[in-house]
C-alpha positions as CSV (number, residue, x, y, z in Angstrom):
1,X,70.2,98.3,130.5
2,X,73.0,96.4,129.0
3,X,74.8,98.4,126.5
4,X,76.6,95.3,125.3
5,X,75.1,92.1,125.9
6,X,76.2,89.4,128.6
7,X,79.8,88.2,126.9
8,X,81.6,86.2,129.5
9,X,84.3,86.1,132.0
10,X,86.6,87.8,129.1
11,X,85.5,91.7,130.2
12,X,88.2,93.9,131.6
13,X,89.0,94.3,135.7
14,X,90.1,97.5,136.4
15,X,91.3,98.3,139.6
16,X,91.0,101.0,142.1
17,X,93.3,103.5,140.6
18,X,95.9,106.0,141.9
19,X,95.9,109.6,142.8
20,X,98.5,109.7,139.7
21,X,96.8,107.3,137.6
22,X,93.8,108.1,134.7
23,X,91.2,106.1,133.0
24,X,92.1,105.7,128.9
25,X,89.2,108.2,128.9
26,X,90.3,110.4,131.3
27,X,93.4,111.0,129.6
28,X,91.9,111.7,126.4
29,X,89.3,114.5,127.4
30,X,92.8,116.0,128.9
31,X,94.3,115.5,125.6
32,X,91.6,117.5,124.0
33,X,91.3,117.9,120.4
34,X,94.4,118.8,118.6
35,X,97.3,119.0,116.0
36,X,98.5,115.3,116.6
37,X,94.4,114.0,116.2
38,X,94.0,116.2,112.9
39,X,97.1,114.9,111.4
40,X,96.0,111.1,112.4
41,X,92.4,111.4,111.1
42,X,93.3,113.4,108.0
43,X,95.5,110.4,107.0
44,X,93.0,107.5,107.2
45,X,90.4,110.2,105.7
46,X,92.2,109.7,102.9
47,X,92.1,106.4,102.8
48,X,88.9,106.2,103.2
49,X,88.3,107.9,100.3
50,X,89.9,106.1,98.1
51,X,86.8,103.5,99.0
52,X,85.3,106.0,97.7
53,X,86.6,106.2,94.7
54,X,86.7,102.5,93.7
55,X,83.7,102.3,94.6
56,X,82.9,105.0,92.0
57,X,84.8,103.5,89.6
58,X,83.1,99.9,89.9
59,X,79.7,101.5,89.6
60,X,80.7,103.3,86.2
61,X,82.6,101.3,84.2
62,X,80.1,98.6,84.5
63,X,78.0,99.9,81.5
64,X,81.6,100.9,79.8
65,X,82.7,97.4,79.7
66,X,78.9,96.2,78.9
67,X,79.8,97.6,75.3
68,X,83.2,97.2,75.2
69,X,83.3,93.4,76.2
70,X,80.1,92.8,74.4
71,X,78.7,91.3,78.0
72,X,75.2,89.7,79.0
73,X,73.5,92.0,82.0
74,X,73.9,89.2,84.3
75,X,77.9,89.4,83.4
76,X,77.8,93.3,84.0
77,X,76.2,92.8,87.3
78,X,78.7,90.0,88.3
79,X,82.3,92.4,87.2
80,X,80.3,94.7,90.2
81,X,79.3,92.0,92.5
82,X,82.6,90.6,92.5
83,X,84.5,93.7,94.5
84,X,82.0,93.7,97.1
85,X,82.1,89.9,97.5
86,X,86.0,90.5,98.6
87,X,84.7,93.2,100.7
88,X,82.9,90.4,102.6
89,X,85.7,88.5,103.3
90,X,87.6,91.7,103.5
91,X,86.2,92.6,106.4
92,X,85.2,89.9,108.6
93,X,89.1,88.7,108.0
94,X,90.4,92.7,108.7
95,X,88.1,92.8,111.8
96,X,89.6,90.5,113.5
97,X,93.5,91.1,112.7
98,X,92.8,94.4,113.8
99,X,91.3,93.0,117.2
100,X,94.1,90.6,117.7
101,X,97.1,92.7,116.0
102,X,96.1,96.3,116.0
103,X,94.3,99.3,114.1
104,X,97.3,100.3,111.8
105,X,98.9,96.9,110.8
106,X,95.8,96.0,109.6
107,X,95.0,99.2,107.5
108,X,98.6,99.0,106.3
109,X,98.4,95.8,105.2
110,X,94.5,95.8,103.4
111,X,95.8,98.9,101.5
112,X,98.8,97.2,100.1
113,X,96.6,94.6,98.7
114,X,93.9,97.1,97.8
115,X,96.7,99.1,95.8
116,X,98.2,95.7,94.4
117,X,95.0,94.7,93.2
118,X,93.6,97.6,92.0
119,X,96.7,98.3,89.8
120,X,96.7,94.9,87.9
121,X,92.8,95.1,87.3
122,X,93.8,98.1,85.0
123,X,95.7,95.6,83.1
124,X,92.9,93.0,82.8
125,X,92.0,91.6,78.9
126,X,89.2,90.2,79.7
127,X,85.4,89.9,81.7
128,X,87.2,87.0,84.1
129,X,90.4,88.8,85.1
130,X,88.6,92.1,86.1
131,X,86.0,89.9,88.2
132,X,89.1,88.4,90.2
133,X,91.2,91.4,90.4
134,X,88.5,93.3,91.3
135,X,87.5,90.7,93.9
136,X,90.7,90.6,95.6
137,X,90.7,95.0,95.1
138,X,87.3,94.3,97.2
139,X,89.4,92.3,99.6
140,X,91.6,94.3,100.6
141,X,89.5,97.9,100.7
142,X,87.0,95.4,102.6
143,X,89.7,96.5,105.9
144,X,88.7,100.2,105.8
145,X,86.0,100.2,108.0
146,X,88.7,99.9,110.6
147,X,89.6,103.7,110.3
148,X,86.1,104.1,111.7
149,X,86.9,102.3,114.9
150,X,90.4,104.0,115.0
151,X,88.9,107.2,114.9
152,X,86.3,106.4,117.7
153,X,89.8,105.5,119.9
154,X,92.0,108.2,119.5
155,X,89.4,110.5,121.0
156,X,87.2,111.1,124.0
157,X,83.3,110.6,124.0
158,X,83.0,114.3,123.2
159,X,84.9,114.3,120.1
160,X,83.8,111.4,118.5
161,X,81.1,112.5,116.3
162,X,83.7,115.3,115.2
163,X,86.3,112.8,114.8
164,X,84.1,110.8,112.5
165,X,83.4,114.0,110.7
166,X,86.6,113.4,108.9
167,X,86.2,109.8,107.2
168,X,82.5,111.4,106.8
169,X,83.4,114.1,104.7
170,X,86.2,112.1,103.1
171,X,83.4,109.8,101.2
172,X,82.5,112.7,99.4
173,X,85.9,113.7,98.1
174,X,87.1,110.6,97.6
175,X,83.2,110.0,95.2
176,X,83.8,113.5,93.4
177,X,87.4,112.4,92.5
178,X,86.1,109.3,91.2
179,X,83.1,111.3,89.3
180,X,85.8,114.0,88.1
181,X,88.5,111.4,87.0
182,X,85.6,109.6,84.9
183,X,84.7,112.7,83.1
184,X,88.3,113.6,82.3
185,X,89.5,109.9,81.3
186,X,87.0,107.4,80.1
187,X,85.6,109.1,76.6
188,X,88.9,111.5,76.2
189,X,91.4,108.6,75.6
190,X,91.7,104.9,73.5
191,X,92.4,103.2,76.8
192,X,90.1,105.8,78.9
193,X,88.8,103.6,81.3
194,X,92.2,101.7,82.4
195,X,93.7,105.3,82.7
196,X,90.7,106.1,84.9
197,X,91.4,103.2,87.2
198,X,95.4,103.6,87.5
199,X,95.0,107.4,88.5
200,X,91.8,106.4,90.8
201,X,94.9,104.1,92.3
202,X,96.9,107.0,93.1
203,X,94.8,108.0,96.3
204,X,94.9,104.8,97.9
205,X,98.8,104.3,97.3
206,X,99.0,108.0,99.1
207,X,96.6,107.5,101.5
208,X,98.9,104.6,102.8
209,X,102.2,106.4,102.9
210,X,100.1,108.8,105.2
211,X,99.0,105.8,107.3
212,X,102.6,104.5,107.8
213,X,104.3,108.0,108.6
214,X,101.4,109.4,110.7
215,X,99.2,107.3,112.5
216,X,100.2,106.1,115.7
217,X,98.8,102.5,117.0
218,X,95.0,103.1,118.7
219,X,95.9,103.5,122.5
220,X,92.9,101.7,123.5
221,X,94.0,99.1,121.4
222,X,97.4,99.1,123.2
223,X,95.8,99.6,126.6
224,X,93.7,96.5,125.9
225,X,96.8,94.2,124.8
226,X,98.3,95.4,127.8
227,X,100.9,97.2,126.3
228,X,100.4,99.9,128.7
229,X,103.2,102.2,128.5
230,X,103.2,102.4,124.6
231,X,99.2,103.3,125.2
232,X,100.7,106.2,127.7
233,X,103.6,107.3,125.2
234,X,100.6,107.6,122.2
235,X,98.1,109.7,124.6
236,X,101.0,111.6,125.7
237,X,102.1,112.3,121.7
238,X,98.4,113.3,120.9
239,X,98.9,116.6,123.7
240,X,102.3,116.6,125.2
241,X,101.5,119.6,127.5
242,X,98.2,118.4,129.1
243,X,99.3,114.9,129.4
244,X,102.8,115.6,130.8
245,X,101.9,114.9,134.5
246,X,100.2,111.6,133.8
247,X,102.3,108.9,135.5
248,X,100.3,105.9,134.4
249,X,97.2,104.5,132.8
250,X,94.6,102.6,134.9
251,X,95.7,98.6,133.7
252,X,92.8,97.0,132.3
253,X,93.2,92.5,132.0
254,X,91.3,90.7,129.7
255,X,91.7,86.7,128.4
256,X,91.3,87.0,125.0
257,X,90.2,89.9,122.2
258,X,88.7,89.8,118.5
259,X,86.4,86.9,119.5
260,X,83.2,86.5,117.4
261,X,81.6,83.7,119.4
262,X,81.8,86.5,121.9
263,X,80.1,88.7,119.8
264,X,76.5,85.7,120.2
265,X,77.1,84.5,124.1
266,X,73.8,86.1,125.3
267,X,70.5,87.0,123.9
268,X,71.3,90.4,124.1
269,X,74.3,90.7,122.6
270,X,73.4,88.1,119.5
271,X,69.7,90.6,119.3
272,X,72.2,93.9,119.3
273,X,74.5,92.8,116.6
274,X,72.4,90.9,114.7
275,X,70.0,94.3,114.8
276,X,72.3,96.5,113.5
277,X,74.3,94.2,111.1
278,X,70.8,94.2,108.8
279,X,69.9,97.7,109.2
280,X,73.5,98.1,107.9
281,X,72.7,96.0,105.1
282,X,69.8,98.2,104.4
283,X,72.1,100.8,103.8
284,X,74.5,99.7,102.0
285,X,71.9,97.9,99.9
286,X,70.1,101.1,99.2
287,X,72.8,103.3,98.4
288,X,74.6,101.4,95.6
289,X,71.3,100.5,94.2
290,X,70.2,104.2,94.2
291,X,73.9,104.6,92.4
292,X,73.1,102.1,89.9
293,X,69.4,103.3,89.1
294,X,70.6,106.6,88.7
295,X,73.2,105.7,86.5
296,X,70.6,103.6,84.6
297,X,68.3,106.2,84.1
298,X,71.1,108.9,83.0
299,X,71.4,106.3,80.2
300,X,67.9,105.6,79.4
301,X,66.2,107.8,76.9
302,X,62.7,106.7,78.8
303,X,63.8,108.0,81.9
304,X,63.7,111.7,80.9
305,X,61.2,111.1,77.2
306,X,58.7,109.8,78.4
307,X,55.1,110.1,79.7
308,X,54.5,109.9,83.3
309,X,56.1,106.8,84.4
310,X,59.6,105.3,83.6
311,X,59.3,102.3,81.2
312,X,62.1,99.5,80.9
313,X,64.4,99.4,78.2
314,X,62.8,98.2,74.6
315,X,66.0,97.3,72.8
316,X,69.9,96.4,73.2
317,X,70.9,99.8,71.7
318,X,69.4,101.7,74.6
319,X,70.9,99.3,77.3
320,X,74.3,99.9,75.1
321,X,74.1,103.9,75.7
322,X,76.7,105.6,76.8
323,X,77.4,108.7,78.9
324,X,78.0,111.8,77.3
325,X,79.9,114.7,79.0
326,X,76.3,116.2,80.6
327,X,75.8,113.1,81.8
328,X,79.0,113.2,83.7
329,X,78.7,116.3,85.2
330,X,75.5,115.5,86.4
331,X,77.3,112.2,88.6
332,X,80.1,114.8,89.9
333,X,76.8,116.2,91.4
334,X,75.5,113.3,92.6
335,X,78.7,112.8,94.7
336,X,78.3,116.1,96.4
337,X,75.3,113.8,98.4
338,X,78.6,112.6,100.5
339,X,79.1,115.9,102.0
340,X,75.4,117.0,102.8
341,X,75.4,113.8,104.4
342,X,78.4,114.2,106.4
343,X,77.3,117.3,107.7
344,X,73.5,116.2,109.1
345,X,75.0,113.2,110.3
346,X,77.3,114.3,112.3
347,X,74.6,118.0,113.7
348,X,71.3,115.6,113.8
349,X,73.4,112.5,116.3
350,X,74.4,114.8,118.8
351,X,71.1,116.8,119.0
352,X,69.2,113.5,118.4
353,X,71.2,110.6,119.1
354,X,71.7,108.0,117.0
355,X,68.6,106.2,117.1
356,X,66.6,109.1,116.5
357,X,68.6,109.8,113.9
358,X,68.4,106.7,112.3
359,X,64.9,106.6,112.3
360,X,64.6,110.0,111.0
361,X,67.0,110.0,108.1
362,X,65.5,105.8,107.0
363,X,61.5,107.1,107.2
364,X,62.5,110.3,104.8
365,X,64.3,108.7,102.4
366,X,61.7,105.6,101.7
367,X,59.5,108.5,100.7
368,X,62.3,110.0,98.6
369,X,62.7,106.8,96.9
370,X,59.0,106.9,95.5
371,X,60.4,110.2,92.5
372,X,62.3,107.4,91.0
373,X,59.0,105.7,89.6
374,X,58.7,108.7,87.7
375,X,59.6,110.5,84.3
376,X,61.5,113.8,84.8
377,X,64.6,115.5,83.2
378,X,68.0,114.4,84.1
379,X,68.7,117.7,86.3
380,X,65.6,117.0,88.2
381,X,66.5,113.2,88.9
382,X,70.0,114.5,89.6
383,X,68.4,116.4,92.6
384,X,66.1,113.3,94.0
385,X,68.8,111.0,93.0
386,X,70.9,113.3,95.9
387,X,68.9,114.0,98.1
388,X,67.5,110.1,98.4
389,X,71.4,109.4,98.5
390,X,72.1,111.9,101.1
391,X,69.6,111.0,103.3
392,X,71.0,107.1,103.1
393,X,75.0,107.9,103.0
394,X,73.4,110.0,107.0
395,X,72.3,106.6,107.9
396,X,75.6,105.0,107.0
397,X,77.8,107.1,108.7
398,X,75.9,107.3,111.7
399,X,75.0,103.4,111.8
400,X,79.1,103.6,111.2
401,X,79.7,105.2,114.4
402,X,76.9,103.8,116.6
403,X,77.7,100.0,116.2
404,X,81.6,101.3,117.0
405,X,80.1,103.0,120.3
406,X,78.1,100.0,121.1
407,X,81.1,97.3,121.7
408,X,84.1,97.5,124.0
409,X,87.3,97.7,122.5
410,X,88.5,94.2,122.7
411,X,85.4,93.5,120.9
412,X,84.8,96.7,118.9
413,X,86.7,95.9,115.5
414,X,85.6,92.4,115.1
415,X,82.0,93.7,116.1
416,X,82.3,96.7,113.4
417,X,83.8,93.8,111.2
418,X,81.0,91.8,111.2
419,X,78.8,94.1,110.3
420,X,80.8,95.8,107.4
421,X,81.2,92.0,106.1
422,X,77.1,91.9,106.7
423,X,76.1,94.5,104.9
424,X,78.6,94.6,102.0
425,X,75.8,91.5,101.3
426,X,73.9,94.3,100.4
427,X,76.4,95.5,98.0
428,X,76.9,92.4,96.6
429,X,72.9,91.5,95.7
430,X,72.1,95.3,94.7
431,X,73.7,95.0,91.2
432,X,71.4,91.9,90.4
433,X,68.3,94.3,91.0
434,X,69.6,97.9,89.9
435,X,71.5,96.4,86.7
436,X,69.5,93.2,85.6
437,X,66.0,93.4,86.9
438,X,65.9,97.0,86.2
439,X,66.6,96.1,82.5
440,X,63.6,93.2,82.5
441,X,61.1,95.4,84.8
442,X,61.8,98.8,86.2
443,X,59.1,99.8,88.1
444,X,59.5,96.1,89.9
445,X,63.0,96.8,91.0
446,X,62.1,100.1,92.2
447,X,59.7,98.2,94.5
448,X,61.7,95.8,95.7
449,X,64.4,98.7,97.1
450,X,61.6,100.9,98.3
451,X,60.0,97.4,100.5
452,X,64.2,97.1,102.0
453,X,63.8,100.9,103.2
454,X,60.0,100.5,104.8
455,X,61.5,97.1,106.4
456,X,64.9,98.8,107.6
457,X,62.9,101.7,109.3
458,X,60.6,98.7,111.1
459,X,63.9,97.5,112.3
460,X,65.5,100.7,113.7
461,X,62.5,101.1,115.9
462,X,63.3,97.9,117.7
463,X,66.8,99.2,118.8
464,X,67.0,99.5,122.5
465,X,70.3,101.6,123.5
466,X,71.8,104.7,122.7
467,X,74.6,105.7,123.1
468,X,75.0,109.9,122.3
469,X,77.4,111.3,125.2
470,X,78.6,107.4,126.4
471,X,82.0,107.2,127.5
472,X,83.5,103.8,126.1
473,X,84.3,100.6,127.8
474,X,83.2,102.3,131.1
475,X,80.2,99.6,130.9
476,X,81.3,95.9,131.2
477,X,79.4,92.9,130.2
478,X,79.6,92.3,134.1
479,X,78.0,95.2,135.5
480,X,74.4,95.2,134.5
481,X,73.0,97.3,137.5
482,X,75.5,100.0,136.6
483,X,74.8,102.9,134.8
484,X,77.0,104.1,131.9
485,X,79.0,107.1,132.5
486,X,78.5,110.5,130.8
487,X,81.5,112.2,130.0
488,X,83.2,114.8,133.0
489,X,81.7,117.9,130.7
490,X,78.1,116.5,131.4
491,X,78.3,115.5,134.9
């Protein structure tokens, strides 16, 4: 079976190697797993969370400035729309720098604007300034799903799940920093919620600094540009004393990288990105609209006084609520979903695999989803509201990792890009449901994201590889008959 797709005349040749001369793989499994990978990882962890945390921010202030600004719903859900409408552009655009100039210009250069952004949307007077600040905030974080792909490269097959582990568990510090800052910024101080968003800054602005001083450029990435002696000298720096006698890497030729016509030449390849791109909009979809609902329910009296069912919103009072400092510490909570997430992801895809995974995590949580049509206390929808986000933030990462294993890597970050820019779609039509038709017909909205998780299960079902214990790029586009290699551990 074809792992990738037939893509052209643009896949690598790689010659008959020396006696002195390893495989990009083969010199990572002899690098192992140590200081120099930590260091690395830690570093875009941290950016990544700061995703995280804007992404926190833009789903809490959005009933903030409903009051505040005296808005229309429709405006509310458009100051949230509008960061994950950059994030579109964000990272289609980032996908392909990354393909075409590397894995650590690009983050550096997405976080700058990120951070540029983000810092004058503190400073914004009105409902139109936020919406493009915020946009071009949405632009620039739009770059981070790079980190994923870097973390994928910096590692051998065996480590990858446990490389990803990091950026994993960094989307639940990065939430619970946003959740914390909230609680001690917005209701303590005049100007709360542009003091919440300059601090929520302050881990993206550190999370580049640790980008520039510690992350070295992808070596596949160099390998690929045929740069292969840097490639050597960043292998080498990961474990100097197991990579010491490695003369050379094996020289791999292509024509061209970071090509999305490539990415559609053959039925197979358009099926397997296509495929994945809308499951990963199911995701994404789900997740911020679980997010939203929760938060629409912590505010809504009839979500917790009620009779059996939840009932929409009478009046413009009750849409006006605001949190109070319970309800605040039951979203710190929430965010703790991130790290029970990161940790089945990462046990259940390498006992599972990822499509088993997938499958698993997408048929549980459109049952989960069902509690929401229901009354309850706000400590019991806390724990549905987690476990339902869990069980989706699993699918994420794991979706995350598998589209990363499922390109080679002149192809990889313009693949991963084109699906990140696919499903922030998701992102960007979720507010119109969990923030406007929520406030005209609950129980209808709760449908409509319940039918997207039945319909993103039916899709999983359909995928045809795996790719658990696959080393990369040993499969070309060219070599059909050939079967993919399992790492040296498994042979």
């Amino acid at each position: 079976m074809d792992t990738y797709g037939s893509i052209g005349d643009a896949s690598p040749k790689q010659p008959t190697k020396s006696p002195s001369t390893l495989t990009i793989e083969e010199s990572l499994e002899k690098a192992g797993f140590g200081f120099w990978h930590i260091l690395a990882l830690v570093s875009i962890s941290v950016l990544v969370s700061s995703f995280y945390t804007k992404l926190e921010e833009v789903n809490i202030l959005g009933q903030k400035l409903l009051c505040i600004w005296d808005l229309q719903g429709y405006e509310e859900a458009f100051l949230t729309s509008s960061f994950f409408a950059g994030a579109i552009f964000g990272a289609m655009i980032w996908g392909k720098f990354s393909d075409v100039y590397g894995r650590k210009l690009s983050l550096e250069l997405s976080g700058l604007i990120g951070a540029i952004s983000s810092i004058f949307s503190a400073f914004s007077e009105n409902y139109m300034q936020l919406s493009l600040a915020r946009f071009f905030m949405g632009f620039g974080v739009g770059g981070f799903h790079v980190c994923a792909t870097y973390a994928t490269e910096i590692v051998s097959c065996q480590h990858r799940a446990k490389a990803c582990l990091f950026i994993f568990v960094a989307n639940c510090f990065g939430s619970a920093f946003g959740a914390l800052l909230a609680l001690l910024t917005i209701e303590n101080f005049e100007s709360g919620w542009r003091d919440y968003v300059l601090w929520s800054t302050s881990i993206l602005v550190i999370g580049l600094v640790l980008v520039v001083l510690f992350c070295p450029e992808s070596p596949r990435y160099l390998l690929y540009s045929g740069r292969k002696d840097q490639a050597l000298e960043v292998v080498q720096h990961l474990n100097k004393d197991e990579n010491t006698e490695t003369n050379s890497l094996e020289t791999v030729e292509i024509s061209h990288r970071g090509s999305f016509t490539e990415l559609f030449a053959s039925k197979s390849s358009t099926r397997n990105i296509m495929t994945l791109s809308f499951i990963y909009f199911g995701f994404r979809f789900l997740k911020l609209v679980i997010n939203l609902i929760f938060f629409e329910d912590l505010q809504n009296p009839k979500a917790s006084m009620c009779g059996v069912f939840v009932e929409t919103y009478d009046s413009y009072e009750e849409k006006c609520a605001s949190f109070n400092k319970q309800d605040y510490i039951y979203n710190l909570l929430f965010s703790l979903s991130y790290l029970l997430a990161a940790l089945v992801s990462v046990i259940m895809a390498d006992i599972f695999g990822r499509k088993m995974t997938l499958a698993i995590v997408t048929g549980l949580a459109s049952v989960s989803l069902v509690a929401f049509y229901f009354c309850m206390p706000n400590g019991l929808l806390t724990f549905f509201a987690i476990i339902s986000r869990g069980l989706v933030n699993t699918g994420i990462m794991v979706i995350s990792l598998f589209i990363n294993e499922c390109f080679p890597t002149y192809l990889r970050s313009v693949a991963s890009g084109f699906a990140e820019c696919f499903s922030q779609i998701g992102y960007t039509v979720a507010p119109l449901l969990a923030q406007y038709v929520s406030k005209l017909n609950y129980p209808l909205a709760v449908t409509c994201f319940i039918i997207i998780s039945v319909l993103c299960f039916g899709l999983i079902l359909t995928v045809r590889q795996e790719t658990k214990d696959i080393e990369l790029d040993t499969k070309t586009p060219h070599s059909k008959d050939s079967a993919p290699r399992k790492n040296s551990a498994e042979k």
